[in-house]
N, CA and C atoms of all chains as a GROMACS GRO file, in nm:
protein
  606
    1UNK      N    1   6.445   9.076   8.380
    1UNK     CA    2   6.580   9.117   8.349
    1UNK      C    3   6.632   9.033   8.234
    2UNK      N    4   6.701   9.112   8.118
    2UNK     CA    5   6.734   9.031   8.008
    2UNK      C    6   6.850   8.934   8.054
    3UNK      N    7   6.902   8.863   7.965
    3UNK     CA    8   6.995   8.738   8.019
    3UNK      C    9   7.128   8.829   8.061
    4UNK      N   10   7.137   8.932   7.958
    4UNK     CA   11   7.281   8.997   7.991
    4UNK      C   12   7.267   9.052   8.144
    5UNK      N   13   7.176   9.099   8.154
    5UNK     CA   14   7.135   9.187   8.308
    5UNK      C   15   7.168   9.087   8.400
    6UNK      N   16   7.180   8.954   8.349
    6UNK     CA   17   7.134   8.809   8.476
    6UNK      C   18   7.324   8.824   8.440
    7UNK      N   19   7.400   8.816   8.390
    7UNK     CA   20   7.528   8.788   8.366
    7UNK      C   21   7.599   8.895   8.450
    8UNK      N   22   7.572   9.015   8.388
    8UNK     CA   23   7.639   9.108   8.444
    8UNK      C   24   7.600   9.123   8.608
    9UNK      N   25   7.505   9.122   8.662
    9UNK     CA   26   7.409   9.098   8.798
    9UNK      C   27   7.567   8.962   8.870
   10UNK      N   28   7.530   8.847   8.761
   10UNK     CA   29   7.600   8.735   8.893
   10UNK      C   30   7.772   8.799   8.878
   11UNK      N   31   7.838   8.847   8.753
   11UNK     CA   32   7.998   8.853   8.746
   11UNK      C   33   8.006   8.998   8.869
   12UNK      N   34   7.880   9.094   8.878
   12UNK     CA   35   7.926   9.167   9.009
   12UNK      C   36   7.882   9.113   9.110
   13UNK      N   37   7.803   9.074   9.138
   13UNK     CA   38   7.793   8.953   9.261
   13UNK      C   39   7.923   8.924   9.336
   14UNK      N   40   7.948   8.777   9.249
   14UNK     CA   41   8.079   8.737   9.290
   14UNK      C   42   8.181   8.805   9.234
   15UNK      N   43   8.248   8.913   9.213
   15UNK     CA   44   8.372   9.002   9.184
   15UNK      C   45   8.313   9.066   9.364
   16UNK      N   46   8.238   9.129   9.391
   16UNK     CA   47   8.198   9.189   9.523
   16UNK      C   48   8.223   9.081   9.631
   17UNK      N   49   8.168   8.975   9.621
   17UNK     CA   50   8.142   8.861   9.716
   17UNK      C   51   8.358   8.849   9.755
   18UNK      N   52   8.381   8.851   9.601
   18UNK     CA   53   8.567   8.817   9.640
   18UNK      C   54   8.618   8.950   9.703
   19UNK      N   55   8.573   9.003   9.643
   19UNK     CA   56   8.605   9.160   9.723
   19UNK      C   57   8.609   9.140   9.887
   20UNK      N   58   8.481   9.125   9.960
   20UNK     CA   59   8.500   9.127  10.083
   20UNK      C   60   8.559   9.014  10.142
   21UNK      N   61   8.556   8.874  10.068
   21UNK     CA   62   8.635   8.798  10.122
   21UNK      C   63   8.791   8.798  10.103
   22UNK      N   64   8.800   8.921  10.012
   22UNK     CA   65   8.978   8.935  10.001
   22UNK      C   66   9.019   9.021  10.178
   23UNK      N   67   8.882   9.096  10.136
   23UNK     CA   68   8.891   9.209  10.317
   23UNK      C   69   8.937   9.123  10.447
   24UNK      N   70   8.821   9.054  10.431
   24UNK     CA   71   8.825   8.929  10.553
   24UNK      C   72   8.949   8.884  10.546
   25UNK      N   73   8.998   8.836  10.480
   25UNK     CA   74   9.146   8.718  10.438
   25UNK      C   75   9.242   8.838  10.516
   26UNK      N   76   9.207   8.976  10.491
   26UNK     CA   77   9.350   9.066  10.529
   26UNK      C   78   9.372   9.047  10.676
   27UNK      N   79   9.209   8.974  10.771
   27UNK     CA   80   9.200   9.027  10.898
   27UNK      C   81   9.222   8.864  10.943
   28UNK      N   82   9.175   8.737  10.886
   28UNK     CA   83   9.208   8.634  10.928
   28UNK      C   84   9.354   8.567  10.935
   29UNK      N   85   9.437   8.656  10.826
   29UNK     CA   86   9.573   8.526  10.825
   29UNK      C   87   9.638   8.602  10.920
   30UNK      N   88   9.757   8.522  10.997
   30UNK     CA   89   9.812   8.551  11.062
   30UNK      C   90   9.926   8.619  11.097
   31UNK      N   91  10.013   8.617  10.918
   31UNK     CA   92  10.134   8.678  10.925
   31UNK      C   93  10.105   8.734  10.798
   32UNK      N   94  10.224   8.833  10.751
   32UNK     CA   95  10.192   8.959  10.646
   32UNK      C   96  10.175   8.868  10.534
   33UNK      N   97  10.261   8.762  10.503
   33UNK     CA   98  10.288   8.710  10.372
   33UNK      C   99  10.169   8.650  10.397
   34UNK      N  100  10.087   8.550  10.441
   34UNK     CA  101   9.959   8.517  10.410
   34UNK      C  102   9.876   8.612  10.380
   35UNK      N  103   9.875   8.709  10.411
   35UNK     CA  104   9.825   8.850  10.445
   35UNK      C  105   9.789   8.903  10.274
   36UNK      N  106   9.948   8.888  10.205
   36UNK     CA  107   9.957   8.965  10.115
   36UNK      C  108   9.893   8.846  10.009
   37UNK      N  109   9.923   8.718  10.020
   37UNK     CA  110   9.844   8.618   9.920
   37UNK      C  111   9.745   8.605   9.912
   38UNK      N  112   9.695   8.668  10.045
   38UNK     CA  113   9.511   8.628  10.039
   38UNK      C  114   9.458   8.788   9.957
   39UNK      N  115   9.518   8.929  10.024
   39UNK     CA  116   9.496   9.078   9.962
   39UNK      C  117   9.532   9.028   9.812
   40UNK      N  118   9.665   9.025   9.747
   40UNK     CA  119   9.692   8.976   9.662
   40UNK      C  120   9.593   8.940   9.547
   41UNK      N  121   9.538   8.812   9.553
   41UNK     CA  122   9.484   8.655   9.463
   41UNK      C  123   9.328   8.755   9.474
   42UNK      N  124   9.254   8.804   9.585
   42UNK     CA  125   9.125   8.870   9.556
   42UNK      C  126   9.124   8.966   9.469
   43UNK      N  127   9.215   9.013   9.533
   43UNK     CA  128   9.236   9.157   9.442
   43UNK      C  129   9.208   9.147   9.314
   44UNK      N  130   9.331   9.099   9.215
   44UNK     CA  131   9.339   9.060   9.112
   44UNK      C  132   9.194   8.986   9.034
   45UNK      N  133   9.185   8.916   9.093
   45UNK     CA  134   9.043   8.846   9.027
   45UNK      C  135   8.893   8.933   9.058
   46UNK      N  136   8.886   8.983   9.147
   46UNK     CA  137   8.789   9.052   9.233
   46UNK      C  138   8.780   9.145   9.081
   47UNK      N  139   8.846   9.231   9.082
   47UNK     CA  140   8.862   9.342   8.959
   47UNK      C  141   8.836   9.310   8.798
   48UNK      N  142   8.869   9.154   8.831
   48UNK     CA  143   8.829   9.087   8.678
   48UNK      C  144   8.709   9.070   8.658
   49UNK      N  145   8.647   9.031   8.758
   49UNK     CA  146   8.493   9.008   8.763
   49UNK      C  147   8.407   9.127   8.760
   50UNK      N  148   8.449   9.226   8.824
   50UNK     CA  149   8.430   9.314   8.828
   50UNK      C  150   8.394   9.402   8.715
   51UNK      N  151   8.540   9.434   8.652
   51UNK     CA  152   8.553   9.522   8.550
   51UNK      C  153   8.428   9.436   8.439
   52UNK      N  154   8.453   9.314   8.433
   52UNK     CA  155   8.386   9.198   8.333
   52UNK      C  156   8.264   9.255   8.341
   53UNK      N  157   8.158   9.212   8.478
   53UNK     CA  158   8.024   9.293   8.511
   53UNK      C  159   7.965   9.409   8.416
   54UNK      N  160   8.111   9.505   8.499
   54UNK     CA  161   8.075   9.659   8.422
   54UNK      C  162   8.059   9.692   8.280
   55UNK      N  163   8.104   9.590   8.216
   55UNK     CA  164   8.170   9.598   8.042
   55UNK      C  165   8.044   9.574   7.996
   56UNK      N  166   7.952   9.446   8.045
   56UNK     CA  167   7.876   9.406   7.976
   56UNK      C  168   7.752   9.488   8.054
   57UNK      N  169   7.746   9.543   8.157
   57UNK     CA  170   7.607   9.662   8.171
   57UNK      C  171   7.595   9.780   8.057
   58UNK      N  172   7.756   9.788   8.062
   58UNK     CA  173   7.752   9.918   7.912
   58UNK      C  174   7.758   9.883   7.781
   59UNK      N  175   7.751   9.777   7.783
   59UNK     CA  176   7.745   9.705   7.653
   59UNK      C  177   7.853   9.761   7.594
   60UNK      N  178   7.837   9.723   7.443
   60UNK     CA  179   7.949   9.746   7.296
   60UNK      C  180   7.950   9.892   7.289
   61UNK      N  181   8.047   9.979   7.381
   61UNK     CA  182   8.062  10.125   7.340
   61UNK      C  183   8.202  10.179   7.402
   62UNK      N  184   8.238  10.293   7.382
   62UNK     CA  185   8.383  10.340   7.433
   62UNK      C  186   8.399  10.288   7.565
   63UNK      N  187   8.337  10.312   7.644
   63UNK     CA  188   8.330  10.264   7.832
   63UNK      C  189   8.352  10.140   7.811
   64UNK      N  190   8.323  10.048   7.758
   64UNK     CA  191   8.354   9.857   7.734
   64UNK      C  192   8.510   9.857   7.744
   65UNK      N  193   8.523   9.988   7.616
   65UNK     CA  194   8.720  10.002   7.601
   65UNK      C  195   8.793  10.045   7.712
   66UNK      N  196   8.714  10.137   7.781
   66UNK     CA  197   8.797  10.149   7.893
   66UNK      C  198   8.819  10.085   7.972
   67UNK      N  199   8.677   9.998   7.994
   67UNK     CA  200   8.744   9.907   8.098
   67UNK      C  201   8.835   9.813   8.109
   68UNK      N  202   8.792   9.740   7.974
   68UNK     CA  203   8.915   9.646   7.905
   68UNK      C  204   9.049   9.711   7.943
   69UNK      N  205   9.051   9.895   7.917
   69UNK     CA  206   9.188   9.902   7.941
   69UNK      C  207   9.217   9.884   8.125
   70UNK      N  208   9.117   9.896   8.147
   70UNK     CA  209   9.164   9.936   8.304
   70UNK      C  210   9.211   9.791   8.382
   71UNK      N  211   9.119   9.725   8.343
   71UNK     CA  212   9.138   9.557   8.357
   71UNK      C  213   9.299   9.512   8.300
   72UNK      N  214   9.325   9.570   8.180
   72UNK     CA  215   9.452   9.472   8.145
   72UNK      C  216   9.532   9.572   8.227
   73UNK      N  217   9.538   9.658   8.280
   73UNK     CA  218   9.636   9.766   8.339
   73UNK      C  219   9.674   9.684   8.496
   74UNK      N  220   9.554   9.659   8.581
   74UNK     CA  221   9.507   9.600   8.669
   74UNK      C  222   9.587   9.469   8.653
   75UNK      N  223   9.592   9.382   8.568
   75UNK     CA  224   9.593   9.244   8.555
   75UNK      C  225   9.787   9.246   8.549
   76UNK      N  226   9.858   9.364   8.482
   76UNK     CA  227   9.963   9.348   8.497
   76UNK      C  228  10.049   9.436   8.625
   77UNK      N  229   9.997   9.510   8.683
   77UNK     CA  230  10.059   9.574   8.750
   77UNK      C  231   9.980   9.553   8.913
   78UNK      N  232   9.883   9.466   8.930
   78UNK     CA  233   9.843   9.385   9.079
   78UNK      C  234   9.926   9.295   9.110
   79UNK      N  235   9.968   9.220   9.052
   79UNK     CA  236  10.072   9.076   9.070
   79UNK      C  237  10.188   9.193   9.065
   80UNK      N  238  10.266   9.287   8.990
   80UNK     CA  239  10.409   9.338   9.045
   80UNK      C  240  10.423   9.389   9.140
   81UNK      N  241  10.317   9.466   9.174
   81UNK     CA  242  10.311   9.568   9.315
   81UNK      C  243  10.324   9.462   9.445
   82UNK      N  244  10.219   9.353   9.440
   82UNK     CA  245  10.235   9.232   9.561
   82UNK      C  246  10.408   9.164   9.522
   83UNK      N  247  10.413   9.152   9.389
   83UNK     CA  248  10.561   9.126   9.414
   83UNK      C  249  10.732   9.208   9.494
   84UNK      N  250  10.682   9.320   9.433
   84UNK     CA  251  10.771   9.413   9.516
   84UNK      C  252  10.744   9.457   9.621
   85UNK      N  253  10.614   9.426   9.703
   85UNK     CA  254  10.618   9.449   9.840
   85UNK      C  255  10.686   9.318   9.888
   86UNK      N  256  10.626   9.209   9.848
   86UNK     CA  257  10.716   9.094   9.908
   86UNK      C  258  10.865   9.080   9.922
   87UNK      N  259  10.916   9.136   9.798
   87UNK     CA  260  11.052   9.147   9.802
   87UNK      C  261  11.105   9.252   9.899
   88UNK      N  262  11.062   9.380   9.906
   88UNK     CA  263  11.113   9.484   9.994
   88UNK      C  264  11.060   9.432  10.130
   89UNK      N  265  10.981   9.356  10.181
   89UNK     CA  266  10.963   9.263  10.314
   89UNK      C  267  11.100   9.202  10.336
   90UNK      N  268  11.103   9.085  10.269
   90UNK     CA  269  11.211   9.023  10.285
   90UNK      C  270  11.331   9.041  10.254
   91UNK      N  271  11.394   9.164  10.204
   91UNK     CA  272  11.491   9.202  10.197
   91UNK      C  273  11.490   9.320  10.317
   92UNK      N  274  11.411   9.332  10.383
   92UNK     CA  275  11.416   9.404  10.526
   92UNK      C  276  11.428   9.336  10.664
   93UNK      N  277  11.371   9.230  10.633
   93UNK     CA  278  11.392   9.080  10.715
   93UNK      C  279  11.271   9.031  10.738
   94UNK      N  280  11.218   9.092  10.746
   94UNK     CA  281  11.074   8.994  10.771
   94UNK      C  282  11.058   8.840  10.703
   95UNK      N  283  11.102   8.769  10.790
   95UNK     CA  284  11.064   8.670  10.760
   95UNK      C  285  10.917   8.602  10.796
   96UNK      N  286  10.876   8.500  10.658
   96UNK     CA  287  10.766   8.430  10.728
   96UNK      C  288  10.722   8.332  10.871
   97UNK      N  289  10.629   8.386  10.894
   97UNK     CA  290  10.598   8.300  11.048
   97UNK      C  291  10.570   8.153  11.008
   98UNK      N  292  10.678   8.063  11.081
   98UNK     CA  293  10.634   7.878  11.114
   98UNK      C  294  10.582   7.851  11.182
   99UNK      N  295  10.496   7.788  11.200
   99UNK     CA  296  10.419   7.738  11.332
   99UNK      C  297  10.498   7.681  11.417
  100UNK      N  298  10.581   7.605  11.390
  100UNK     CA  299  10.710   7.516  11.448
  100UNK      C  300  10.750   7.614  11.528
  101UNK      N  301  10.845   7.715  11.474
  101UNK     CA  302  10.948   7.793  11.527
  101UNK      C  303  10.926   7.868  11.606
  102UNK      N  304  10.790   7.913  11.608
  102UNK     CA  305  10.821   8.029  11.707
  102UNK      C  306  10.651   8.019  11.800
  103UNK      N  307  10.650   7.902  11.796
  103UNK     CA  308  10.556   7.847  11.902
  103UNK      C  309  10.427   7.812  11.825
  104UNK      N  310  10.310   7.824  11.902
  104UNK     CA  311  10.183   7.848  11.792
  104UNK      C  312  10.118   7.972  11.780
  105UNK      N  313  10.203   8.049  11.837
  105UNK     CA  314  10.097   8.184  11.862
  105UNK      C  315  10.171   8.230  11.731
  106UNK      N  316  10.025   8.276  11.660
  106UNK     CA  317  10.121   8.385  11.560
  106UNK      C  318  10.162   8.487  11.580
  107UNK      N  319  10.262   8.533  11.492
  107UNK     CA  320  10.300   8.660  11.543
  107UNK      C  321  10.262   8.820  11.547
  108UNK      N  322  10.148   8.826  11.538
  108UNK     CA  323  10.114   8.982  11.471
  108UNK      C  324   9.963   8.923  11.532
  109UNK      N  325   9.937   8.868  11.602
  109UNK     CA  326   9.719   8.882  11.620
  109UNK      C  327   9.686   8.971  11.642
  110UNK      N  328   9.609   9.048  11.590
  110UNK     CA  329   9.563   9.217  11.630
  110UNK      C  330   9.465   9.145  11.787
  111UNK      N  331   7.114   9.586   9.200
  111UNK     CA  332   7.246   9.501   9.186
  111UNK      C  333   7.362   9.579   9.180
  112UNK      N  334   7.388   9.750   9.102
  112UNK     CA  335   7.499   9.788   9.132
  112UNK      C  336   7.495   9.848   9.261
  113UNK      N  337   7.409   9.880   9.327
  113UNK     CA  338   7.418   9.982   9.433
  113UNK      C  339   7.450   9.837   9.605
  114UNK      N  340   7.469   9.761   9.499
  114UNK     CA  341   7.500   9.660   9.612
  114UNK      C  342   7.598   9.559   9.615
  115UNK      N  343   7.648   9.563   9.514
  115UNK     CA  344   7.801   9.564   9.492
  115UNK      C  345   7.906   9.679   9.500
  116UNK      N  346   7.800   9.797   9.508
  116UNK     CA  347   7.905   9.922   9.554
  116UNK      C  348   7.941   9.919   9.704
  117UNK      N  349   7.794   9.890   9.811
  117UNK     CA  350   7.784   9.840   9.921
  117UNK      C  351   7.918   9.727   9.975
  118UNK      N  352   7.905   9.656   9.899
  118UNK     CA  353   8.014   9.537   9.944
  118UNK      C  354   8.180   9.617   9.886
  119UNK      N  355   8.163   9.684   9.762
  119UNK     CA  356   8.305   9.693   9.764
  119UNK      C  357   8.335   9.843   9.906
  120UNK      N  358   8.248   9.894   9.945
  120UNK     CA  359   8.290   9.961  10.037
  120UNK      C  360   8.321   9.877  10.173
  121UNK      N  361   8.253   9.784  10.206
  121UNK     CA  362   8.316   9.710  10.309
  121UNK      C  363   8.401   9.674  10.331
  122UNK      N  364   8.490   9.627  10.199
  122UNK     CA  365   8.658   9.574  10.159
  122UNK      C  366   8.696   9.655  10.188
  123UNK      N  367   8.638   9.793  10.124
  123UNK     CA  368   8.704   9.902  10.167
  123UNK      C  369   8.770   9.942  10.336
  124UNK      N  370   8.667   9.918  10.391
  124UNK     CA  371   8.698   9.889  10.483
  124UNK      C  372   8.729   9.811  10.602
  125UNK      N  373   8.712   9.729  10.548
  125UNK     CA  374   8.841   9.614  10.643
  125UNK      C  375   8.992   9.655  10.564
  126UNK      N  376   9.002   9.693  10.450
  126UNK     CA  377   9.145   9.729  10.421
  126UNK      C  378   9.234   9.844  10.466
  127UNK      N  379   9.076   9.915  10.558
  127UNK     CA  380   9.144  10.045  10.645
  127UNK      C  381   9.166  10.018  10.741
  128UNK      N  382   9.094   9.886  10.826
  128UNK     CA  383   9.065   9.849  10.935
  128UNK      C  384   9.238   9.758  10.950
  129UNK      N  385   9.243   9.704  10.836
  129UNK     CA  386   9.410   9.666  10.875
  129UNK      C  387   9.562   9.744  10.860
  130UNK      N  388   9.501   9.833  10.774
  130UNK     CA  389   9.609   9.946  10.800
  130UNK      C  390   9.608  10.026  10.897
  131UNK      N  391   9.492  10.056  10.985
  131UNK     CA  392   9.561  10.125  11.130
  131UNK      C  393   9.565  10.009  11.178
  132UNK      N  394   9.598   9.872  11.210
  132UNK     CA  395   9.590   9.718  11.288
  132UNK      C  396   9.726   9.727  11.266
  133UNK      N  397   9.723   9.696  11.155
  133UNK     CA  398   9.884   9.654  11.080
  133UNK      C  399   9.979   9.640  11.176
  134UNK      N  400  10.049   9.531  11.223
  134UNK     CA  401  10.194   9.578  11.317
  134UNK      C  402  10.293   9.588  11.236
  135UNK      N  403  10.292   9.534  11.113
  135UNK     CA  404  10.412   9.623  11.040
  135UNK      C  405  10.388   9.699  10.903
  136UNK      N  406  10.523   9.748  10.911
  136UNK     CA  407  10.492   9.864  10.779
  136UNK      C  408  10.412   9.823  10.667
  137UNK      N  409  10.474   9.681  10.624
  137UNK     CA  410  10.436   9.630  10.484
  137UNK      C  411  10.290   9.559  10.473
  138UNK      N  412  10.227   9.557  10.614
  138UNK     CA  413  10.100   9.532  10.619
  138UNK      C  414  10.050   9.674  10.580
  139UNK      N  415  10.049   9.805  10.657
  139UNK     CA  416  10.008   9.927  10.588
  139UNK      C  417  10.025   9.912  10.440
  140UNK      N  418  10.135   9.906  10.355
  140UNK     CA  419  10.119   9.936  10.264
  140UNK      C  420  10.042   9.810  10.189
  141UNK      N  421  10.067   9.701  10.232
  141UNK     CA  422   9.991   9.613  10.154
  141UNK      C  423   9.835   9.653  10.162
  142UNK      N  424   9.780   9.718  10.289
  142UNK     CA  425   9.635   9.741  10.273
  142UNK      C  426   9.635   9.876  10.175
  143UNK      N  427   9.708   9.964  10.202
  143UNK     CA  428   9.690  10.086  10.130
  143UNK      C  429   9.655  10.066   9.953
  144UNK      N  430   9.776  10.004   9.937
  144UNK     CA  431   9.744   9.925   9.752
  144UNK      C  432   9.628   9.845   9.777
  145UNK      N  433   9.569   9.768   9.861
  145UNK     CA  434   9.403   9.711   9.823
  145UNK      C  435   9.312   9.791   9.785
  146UNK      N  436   9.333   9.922   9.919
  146UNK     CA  437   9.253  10.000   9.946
  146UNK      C  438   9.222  10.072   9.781
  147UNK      N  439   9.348  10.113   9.754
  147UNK     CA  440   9.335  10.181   9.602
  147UNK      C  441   9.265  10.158   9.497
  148UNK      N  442   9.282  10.004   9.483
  148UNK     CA  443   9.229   9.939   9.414
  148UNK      C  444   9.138   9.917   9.391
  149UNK      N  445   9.045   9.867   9.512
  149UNK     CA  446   8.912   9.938   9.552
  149UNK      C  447   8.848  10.061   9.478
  150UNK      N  448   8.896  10.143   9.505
  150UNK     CA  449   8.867  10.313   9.514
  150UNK      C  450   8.835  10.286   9.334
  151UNK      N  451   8.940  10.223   9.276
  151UNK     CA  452   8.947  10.240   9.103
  151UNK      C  453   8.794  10.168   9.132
  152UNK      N  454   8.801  10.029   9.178
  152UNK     CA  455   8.662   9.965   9.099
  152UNK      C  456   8.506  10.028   9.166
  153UNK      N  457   8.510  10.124   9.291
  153UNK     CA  458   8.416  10.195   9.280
  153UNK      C  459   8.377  10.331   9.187
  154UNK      N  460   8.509  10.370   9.170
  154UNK     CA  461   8.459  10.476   9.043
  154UNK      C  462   8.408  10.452   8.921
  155UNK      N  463   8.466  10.291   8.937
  155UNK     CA  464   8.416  10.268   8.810
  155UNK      C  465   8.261  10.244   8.787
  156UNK      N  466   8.191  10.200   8.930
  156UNK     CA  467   8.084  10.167   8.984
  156UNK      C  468   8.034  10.271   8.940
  157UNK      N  469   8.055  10.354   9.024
  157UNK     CA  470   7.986  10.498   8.988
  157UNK      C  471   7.975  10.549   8.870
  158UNK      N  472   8.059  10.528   8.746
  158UNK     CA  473   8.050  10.557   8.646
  158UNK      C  474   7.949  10.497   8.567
  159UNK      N  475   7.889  10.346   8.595
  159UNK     CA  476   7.759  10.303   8.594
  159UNK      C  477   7.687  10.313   8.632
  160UNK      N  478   7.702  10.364   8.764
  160UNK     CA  479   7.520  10.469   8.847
  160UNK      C  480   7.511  10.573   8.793
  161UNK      N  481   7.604  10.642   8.737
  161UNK     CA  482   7.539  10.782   8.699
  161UNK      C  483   7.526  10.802   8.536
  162UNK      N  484   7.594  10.671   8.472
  162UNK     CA  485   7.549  10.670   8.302
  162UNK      C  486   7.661  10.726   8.271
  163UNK      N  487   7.773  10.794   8.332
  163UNK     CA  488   7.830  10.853   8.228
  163UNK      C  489   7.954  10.772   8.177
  164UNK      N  490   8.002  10.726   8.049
  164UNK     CA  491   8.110  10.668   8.059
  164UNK      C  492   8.234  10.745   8.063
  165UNK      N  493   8.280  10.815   8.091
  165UNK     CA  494   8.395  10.935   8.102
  165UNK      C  495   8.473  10.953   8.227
  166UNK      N  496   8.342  10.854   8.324
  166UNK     CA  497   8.439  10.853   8.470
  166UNK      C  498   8.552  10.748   8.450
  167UNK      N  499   8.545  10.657   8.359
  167UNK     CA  500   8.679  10.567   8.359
  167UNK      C  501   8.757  10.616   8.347
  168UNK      N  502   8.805  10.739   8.294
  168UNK     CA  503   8.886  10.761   8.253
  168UNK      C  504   8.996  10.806   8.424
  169UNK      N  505   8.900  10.877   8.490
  169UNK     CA  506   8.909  10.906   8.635
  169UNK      C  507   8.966  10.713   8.693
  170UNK      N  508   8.901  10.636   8.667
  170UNK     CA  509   8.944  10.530   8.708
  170UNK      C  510   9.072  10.471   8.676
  171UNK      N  511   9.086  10.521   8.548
  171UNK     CA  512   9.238  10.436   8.469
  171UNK      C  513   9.327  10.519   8.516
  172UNK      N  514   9.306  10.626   8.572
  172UNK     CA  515   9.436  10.718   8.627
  172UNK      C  516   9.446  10.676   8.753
  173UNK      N  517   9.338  10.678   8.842
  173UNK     CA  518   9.319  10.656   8.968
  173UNK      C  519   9.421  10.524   8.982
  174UNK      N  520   9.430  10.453   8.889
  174UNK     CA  521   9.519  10.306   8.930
  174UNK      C  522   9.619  10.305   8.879
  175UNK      N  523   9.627  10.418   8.772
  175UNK     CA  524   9.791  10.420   8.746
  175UNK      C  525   9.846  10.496   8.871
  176UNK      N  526   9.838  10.583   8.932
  176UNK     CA  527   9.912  10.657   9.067
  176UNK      C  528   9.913  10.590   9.160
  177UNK      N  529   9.788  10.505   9.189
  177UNK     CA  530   9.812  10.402   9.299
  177UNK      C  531   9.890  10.326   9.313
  178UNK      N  532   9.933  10.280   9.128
  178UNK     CA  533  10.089  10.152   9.139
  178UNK      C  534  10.176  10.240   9.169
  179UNK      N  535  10.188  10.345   9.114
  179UNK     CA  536  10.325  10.464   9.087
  179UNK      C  537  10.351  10.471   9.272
  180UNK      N  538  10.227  10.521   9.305
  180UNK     CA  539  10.291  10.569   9.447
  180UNK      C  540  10.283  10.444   9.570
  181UNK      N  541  10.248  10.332   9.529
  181UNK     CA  542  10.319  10.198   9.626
  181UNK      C  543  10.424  10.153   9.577
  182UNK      N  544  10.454  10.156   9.423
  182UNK     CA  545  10.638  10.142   9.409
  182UNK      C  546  10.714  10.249   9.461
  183UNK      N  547  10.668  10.377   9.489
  183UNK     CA  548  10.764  10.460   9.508
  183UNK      C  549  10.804  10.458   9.673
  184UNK      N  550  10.656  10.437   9.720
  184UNK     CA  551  10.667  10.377   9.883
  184UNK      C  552  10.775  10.265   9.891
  185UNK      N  553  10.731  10.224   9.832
  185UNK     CA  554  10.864  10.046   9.841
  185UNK      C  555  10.990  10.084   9.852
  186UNK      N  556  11.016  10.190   9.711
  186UNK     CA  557  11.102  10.244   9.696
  186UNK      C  558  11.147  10.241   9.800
  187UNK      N  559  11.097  10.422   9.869
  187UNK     CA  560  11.189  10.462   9.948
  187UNK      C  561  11.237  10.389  10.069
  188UNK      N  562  11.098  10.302  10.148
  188UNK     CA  563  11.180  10.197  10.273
  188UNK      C  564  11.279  10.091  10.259
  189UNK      N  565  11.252  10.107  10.096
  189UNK     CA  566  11.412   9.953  10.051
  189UNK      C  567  11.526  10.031  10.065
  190UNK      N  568  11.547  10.178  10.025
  190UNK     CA  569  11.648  10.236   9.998
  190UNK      C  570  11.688  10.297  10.234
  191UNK      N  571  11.587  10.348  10.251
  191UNK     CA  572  11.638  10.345  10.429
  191UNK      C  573  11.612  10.264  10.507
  192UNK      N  574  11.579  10.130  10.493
  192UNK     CA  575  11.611  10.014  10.565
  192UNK      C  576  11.526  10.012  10.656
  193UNK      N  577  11.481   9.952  10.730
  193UNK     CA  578  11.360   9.897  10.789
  193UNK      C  579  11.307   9.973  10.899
  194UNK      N  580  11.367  10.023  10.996
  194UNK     CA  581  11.326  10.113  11.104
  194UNK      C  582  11.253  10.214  11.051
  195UNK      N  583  11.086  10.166  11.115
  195UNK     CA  584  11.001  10.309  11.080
  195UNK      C  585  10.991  10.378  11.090
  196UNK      N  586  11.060  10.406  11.245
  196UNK     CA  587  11.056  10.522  11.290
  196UNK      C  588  11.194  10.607  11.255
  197UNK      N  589  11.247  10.575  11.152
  197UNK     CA  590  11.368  10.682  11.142
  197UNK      C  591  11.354  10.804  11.069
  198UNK      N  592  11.354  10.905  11.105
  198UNK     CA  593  11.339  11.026  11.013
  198UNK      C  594  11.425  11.050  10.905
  199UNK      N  595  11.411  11.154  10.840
  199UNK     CA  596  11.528  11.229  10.783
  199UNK      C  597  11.508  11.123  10.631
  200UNK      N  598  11.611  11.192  10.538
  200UNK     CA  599  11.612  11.140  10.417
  200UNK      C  600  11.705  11.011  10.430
  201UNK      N  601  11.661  10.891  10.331
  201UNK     CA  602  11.756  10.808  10.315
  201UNK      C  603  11.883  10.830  10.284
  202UNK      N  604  11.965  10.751  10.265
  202UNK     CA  605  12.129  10.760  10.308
  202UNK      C  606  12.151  10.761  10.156
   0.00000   0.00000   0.00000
C-alpha cells in the first residue's frame, strides 16, 4: 500500500474508532448535557478525520472539493446545532445533574 | 479499510438509535437524532468511495444541510411550546 493508502487507511481508522466511541459516550454519561459533550466533541472531529481520509483516497479532483465543502459545512454548523439544543434544554429547565444534589444515583440510567 | 470503517460508522449508528428510543428526555432524542444524521452524511460519503463515483457528495452535502435545517427547526418548535411532550396541538 502506497504511503497515501497508509494515511488515508489510519485518518479512517481513527475518525471511525471516534465515531463509535462518540456512540459509546451517548450510552455511558449519565445526564443529557454530558450526553451532548461527549455526542457533540466526537462528532465534530470524527467527521474531520473522516472527511480528511476520504479527500486523500480520491486524491486532487472535484470529490477532494466536495468534501472540503462538506467538512467546512460540518465544522460550522455541528458546534451550533449542540449549541441550540443546549440552550432550548435549559431554557425548558433541564437542569444539569450534581452528584451532591440529588444523591449519587444519576438521573436518567437507562 | 473502507468497508470497515463503514462497519464501525454503522455501529455509532447505532448506539445513536439505541439512545434515542432509551432517551428519557426529549433533548436526548434529538441530540441522538442530529448524531444519527451526521453519521448517515459520513456514510454516503463512504459509499461514494466504494462505488468510485464522486457525485454521491453531492447527496452528502445536502444530506447535512437538512439535517441542521430540520434539528433547528425541531428546537424550534419545542422552545416555542414549552416543554411538555406530550402536549398536542400547535404551539401558542
Amino acid at each position: 500500500m502506497s504511503l497515501l493508502g497508509i494515511i488515508a487507511a489510519l485518518l479512517l481508522g481513527s475518525g471511525a474508532l471516534l465515531g463509535v466511541i462518540g456512540g459509546i459516550g451517548l450510552h455511558r454519561m449519565p445526564d443529557f448535557y454530558t450526553r451532548l459533550h461527549a455526542a457533540g466533541v466526537t462528532d465534530t472531529l470524527c467527521s474531520a478525520l473522516f472527511l480528511g481520509g476520504l479527500a486523500i483516497h480520491f486524491g486532487p479532483t472535484l470529490a477532494s472539493v466536495k468534501l472540503a465543502l462538506i467538512f467546512m459545512f460540518l465544522m460550522f454548523t455541528s458546534p451550533t446545532s449542540c449549541h441550540a439544543l443546549a440552550n432550548t434544554a435549559f431554557n425548558a429547565g433541564l437542569r444539569p445533574w450534581q452528584a451532591s444534589s440529588t444523591g449519587s444515583t444519576p438521573p436518567s440510567t437507562p | 479499510m473502507l468497508a470497515a470503517a463503514g462497519i464501525a460508522v454503522l455501529v455509532s449508528m447505532a448506539l445513536a438509535l439505541a439512545r434515542a428510543l432509551l432517551g428519557p428526555t426529549l433533548y436526548d432524542r434529538i441530540l441522538a437524532v442530529n448524531m444519527f444524521g451526521t453519521k448517515t452524511v459520513l456514510f454516503i460519503a463512504l459509499v461514494a468511495a466504494l462505488v468510485g463515483r464522486g457525485d454521491y457528495l453531492d447527496i452528502a452535502l445536502l444530506y447535512a444541510l437538512i439535517n441542521f435545517i430540520g434539528v433547528i427547526a425541531l428546537l424550534r418548535y419545542h422552545e416555542v411550546s414549552g416543554v411538555s411532550e406530550s402536549k398536542p396541538g400547535p404551539p401558542p
